[in-house]
C-alpha positions in Angstrom: -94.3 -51.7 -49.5 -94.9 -48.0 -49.2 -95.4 -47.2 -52.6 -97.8 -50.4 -53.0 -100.1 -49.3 -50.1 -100.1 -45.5 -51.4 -101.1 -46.9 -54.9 -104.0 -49.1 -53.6 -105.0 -46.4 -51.6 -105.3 -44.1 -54.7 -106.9 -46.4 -57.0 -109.9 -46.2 -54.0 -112.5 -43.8 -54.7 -116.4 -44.3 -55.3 -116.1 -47.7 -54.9 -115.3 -47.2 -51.1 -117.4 -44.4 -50.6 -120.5 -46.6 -52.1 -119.4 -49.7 -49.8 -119.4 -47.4 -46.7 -122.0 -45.6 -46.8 -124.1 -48.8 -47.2 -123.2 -49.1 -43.4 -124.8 -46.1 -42.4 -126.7 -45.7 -39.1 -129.4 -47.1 -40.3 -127.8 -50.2 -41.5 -126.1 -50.5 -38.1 -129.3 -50.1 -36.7 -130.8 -53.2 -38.5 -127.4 -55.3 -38.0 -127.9 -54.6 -34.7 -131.5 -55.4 -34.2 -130.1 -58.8 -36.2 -127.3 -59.8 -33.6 -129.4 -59.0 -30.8 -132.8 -61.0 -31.5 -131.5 -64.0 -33.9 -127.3 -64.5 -32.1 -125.0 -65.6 -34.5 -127.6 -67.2 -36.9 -127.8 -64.4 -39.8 -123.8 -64.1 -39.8 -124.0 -66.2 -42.8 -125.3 -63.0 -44.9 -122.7 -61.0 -44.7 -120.7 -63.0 -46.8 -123.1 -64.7 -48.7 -124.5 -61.4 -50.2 -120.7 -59.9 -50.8 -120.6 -61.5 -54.4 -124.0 -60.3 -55.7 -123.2 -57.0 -54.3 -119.8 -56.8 -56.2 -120.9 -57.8 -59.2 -123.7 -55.6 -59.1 -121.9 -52.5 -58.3 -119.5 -53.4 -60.5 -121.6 -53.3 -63.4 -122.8 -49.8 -62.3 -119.7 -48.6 -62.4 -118.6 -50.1 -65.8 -122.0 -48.8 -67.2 -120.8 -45.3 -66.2 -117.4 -45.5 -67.3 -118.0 -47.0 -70.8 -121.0 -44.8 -71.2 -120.5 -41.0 -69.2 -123.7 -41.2 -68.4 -125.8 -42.5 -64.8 -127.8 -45.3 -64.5 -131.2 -43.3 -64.8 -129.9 -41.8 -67.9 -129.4 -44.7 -69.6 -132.1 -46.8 -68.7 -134.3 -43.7 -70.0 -132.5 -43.7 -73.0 -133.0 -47.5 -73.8 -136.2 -48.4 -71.8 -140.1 -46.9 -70.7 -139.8 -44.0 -68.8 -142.4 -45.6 -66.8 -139.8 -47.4 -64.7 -137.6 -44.5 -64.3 -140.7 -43.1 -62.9 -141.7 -45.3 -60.1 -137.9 -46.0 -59.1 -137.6 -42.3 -58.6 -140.5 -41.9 -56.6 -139.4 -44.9 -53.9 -136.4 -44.2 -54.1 -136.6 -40.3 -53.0 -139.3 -41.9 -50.1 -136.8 -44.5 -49.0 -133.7 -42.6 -49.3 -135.9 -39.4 -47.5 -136.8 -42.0 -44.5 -132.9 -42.8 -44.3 -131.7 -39.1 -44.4 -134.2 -38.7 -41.2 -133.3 -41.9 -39.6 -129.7 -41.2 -39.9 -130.0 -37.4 -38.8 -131.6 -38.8 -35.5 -128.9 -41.1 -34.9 -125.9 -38.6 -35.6 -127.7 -36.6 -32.9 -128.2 -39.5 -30.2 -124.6 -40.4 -31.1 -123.1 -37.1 -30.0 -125.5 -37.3 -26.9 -124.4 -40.5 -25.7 -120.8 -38.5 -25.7 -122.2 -35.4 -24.6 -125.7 -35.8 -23.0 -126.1 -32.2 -22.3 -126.4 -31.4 -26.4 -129.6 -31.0 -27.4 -131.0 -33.1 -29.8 -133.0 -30.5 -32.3 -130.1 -28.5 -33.0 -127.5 -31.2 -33.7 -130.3 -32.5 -36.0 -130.1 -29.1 -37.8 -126.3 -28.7 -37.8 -125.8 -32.2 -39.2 -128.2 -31.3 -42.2 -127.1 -27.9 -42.6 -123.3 -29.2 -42.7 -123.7 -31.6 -45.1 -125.4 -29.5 -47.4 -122.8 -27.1 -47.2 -120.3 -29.2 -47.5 -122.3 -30.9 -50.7 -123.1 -27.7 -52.3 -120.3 -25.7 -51.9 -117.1 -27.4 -51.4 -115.0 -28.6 -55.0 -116.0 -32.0 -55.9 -112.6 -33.1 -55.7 -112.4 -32.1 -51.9 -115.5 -33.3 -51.2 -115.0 -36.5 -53.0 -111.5 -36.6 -50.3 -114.0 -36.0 -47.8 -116.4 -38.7 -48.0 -113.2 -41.1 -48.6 -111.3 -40.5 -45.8 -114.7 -40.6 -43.8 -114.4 -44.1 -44.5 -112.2 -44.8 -42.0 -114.7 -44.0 -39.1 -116.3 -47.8 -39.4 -113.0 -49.1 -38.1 -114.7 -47.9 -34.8 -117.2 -50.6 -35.3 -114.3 -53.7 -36.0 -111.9 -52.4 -33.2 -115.0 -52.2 -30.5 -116.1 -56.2 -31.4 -112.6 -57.0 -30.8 -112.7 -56.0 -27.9 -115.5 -58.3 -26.6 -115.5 -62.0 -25.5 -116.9 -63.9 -28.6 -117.2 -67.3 -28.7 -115.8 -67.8 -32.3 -116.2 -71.4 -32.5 -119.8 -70.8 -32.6 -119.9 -67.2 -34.8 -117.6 -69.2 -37.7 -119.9 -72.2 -37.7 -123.0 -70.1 -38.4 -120.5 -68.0 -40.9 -120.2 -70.8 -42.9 -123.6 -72.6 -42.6 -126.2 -70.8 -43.1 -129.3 -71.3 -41.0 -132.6 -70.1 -42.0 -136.5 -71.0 -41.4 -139.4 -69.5 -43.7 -140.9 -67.7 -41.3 -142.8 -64.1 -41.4 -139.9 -62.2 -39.2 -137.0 -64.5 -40.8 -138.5 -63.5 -44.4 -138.8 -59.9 -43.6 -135.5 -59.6 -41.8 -134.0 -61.1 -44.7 -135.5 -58.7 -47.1 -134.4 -55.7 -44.8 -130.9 -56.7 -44.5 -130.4 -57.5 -48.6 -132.0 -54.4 -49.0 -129.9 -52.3 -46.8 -127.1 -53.9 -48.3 -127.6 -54.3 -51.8 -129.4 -50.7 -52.0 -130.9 -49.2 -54.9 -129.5 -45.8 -54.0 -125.5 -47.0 -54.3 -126.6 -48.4 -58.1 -127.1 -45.3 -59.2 -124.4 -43.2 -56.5 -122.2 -45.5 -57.8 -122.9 -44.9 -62.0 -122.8 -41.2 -61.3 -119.9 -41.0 -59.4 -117.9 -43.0 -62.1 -119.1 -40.2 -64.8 -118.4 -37.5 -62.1 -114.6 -38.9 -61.9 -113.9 -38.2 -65.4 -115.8 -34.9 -66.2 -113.5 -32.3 -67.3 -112.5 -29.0 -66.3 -114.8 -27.4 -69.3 -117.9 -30.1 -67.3 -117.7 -32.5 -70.7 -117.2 -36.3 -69.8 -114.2 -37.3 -71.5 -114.0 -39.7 -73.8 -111.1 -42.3 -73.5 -110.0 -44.3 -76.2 -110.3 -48.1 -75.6 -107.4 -49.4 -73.9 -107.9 -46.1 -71.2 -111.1 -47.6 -70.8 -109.6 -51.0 -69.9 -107.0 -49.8 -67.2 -110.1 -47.8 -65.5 -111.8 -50.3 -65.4 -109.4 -52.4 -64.0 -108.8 -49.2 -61.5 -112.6 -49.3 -60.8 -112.8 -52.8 -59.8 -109.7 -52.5 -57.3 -112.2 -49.6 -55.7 -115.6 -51.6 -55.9 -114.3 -55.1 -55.0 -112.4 -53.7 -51.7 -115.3 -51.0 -51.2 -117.9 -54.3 -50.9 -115.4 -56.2 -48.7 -115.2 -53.3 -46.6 -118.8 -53.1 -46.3 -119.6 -56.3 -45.4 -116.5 -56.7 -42.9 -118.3 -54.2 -41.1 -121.7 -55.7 -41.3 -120.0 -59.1 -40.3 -118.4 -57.3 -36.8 -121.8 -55.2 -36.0 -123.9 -58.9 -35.8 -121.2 -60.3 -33.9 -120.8 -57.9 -31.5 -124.7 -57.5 -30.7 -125.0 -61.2 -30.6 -122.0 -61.8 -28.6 -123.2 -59.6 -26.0 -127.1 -58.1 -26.0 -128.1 -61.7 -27.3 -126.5 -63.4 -25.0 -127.7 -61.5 -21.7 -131.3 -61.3 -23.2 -131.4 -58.4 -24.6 -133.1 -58.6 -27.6 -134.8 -55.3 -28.3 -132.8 -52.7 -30.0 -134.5 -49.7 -31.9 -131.6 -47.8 -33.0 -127.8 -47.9 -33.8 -127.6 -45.0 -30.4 -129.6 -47.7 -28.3 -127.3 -50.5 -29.4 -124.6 -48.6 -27.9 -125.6 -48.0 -24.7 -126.9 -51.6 -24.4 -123.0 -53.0 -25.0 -121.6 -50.4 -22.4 -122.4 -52.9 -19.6 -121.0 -55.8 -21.4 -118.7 -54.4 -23.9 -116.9 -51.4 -21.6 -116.9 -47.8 -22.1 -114.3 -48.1 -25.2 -116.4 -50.8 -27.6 -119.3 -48.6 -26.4 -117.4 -44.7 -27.1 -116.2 -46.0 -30.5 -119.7 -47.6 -31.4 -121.3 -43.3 -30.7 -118.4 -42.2 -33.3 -118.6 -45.0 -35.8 -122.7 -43.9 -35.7 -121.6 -40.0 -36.4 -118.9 -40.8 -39.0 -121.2 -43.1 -41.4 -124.0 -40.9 -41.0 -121.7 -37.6 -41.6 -120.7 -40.4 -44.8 -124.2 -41.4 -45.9 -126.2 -38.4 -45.8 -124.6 -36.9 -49.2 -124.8 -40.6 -50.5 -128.7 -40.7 -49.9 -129.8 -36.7 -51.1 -127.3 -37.1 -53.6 -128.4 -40.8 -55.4 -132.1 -39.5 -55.2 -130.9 -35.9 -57.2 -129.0 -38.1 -59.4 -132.4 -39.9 -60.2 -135.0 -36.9 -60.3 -132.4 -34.9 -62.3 -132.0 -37.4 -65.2 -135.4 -38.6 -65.3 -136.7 -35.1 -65.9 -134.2 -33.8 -68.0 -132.5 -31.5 -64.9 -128.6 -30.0 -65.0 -127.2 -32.3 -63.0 -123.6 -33.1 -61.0 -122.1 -31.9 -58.3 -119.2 -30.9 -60.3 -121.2 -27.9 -61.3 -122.1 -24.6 -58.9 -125.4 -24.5 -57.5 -126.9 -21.7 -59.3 -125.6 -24.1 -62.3 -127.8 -27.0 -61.5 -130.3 -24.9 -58.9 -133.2 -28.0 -59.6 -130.4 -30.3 -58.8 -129.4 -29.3 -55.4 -132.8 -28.5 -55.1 -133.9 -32.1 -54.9 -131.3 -32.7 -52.3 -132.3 -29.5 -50.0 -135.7 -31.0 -50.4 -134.9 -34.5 -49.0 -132.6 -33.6 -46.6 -135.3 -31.0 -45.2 -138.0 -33.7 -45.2 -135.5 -35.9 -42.8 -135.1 -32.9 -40.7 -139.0 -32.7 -40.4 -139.8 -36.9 -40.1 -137.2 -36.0 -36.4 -140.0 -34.2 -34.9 -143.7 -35.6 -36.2 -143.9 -38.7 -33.9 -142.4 -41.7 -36.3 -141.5 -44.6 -35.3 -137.8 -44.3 -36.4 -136.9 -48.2 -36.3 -140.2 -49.2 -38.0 -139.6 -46.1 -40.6 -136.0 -47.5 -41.0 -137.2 -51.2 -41.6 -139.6 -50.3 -43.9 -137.0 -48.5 -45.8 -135.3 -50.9 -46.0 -137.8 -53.4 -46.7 -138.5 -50.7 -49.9 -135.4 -50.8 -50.8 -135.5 -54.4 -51.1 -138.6 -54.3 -53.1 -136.9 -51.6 -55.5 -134.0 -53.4 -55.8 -135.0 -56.3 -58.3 -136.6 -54.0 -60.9 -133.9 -51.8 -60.8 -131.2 -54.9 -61.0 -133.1 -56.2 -64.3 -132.3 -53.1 -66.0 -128.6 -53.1 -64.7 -128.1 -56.9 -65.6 -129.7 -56.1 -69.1 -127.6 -52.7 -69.8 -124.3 -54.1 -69.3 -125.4 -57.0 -71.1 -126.3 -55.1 -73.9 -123.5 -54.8 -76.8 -125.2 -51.8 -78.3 -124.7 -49.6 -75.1 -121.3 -51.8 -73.5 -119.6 -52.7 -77.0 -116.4 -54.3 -76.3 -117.2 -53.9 -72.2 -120.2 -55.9 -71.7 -120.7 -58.7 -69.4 -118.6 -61.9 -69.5 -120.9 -65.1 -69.2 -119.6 -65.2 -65.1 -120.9 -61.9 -64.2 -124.5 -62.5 -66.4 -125.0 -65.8 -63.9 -124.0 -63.9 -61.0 -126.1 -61.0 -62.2 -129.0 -62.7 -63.3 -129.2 -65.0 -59.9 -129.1 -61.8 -58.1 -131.9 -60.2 -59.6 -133.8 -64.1 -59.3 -133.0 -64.2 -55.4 -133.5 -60.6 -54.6 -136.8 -61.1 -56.8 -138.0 -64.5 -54.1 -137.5 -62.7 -51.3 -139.2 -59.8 -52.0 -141.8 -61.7 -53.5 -142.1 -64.0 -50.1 -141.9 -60.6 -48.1 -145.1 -59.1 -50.0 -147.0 -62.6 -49.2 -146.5 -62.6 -45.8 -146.7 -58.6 -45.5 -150.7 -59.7 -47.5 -151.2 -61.9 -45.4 
């Protein structure tokens, strides 16, 4: 039983890092928001979204493997720049908006620990640190890093076990989903697909694949077929328990909020810090003490996620050294893009935004992004030419294809009633 559990646990890798870093703090911040104005009614997404988002990463991750190159790299190489273009541009705003978001709530996360801390200067040591920790530590002990950082959102499951919940109720809007086509139901809908199936993991999660198999000499090897084929089966271990992790999360982060804050009227939350300190009451000073370090964990896990996806995307598109395998005066543009976005969330702290409204309008970019970017995923692993003997089964083109058709609705319906 040992030996099995030690396996599975080495077989998990980008995969988990992609999943949890989709929960950071601004993802718990939007969850939250969800459980606390709408109850138990949205609970129905977290599972409902889990298959698109597997098959989606999952695709990323065989592109990456099969090709040793990232996702911007080989849409450039097969499709109009153009695309690459405006992808890389919201992305590096979106992911730029999270960085700050999620430096803001790593600060008010220690403070709600230890309220005498002041806020500007664990804003600077959280960005400084992680990129330290991204530019100069190995990749293999920084990839350790970011997995074992996983295990911070067990905070988040252990704390909404520890409140009442009416189950009965939470399982029956699990499994039935309820939904009206209104402007805030629409818009919430397209925030939380887009902070959960992000644009920034696509491409985190191709790169990191590639990253996984670069050799010493910084050459991607290639592996002869039948490698390719336990890797992959390796990789899917990683990206389908990396998902289910995700959404788990995302699942226990509704139901505490509505259990509680919805339930005693409290409807308003603007961050993941202020979600916290609203469950104390209700919740106790455990649920409410592992909520602060589930917020500092994910965003200590996130932060290299976000900078890094958006270097990954600038540094292909233009042709830059790229990979955090190599030294920074290696890839100096690289790291650059990542100092550069991390720097900007730094500055977005302390010029008056509105950090939920910058964080749902991230995500409501993201969700916008995500279709265009899904098309050229769908049609890429699709494609003999690039996959050869590893391109999509018929199963994973529907799942794929629906994705990109649902993800396309919703964002479609979201610019309608954001016209309108």
């Amino acid at each position: 039983m040992k030996d099995r559990v030690l396996k599975y646990w080495k077989n998990l890798g980008p995969g988990l890092v992609s999943g949890a870093a989709d929960d950071d703090p601004s993802g718990i911040a939007t969850y939250s928001q969800t459980g606390a104005k709408y109850g138990f009614n949205f609970l129905w997404l977290s599972f409902f979204s889990l298959p698109f988002m597997i098959v989606v990463q999952e695709m990323c991750a065989r592109i990456g493997l099969v090709t040793g190159k990232g996702l911007t790299a080989n849409i450039k190489e097969n499709y109009s720049k153009k695309v690459l273009y405006v992808c890389g541009i919201l992305l590096l705003f979106a992911n730029t908006f999270n960085i700050g978001a999620d430096l803001g709530a790593m600060a008010q996360g220690v403070q709600l620990i230890f309220p005498s801390f002041d806020f500007t200067t664990l804003v600077i040591f959280f960005a400084v640190f992680s990129l330290c920790f991204q530019i100069f530590v190995s990749y293999k002990t920084y990839a350790k890093f970011l997995k074992y950082l996983t295990f911070a959102l067990f905070s988040y499951i252990i704390s909404s076990l520890l409140i009442h919940i009416n189950w009965h109720e939470a399982l029956k809007h699990t499994i039935i989903p309820s939904f009206s086509l209104t402007k805030d139901s629409i818009l919430l809908v397209c925030a939380i697909l887009g902070t959960t199936i992000s644009p920034y993991l696509f491409f985190w999660q191709t790169s990191q694949e590639v990253e996984e198999h670069i050799t010493p000499s910084g050459v991607v090897s290639h592996d002869k077929e039948k490698t390719i084929k336990k890797h992959i089966r390796r990789m899917r271990t990683d990206v389908f328990s990396g998902m289910f992790f995700s959404n788990l999360v995302m699942f226990f982060i509704i139901l505490a909020c509505a259990g509680t804050l919805f339930k005693n009227g409290i409807t308003d939350i603007t961050s993941a810090a202020e979600a916290a300190q609203a469950l104390r009451p209700f919740a106790g000073d455990l649920s409410y003490f592992l909520f602060a370090v589930g917020i500092i964990g994910t965003g200590l896990l996130a932060i290299p996620v976000l900078a890094g996806s958006a270097s990954y995307v600038i540094a292909e598109t233009f042709d830059f050294k790229e990979g955090l395998f190599r030294k920074w005066y290696e890839a100096k543009l690289f790291y650059g893009v990542m100092i550069f976005a991390v720097v900007l969330g730094i500055i977005f702290n302390f010029i008056g935004f509105d950090p939920m409204k910058a964080l749902f309008y991230s995500a409501l970019l993201n969700g916008l992004t995500a279709p265009v970017v899904i098309y050229f995923i769908v049609r890429l692993s699709s494609n003999g030419k690039v996959m050869g003997n590893f391109k999509n089964k018929t199963m994973y083109k529907i799942i794929g294809w629906t994705t990109f058709v649902l993800m396309s609705i919703v964002a479609i319906l979201a610019i309608l009633y954001l016209w309108i």
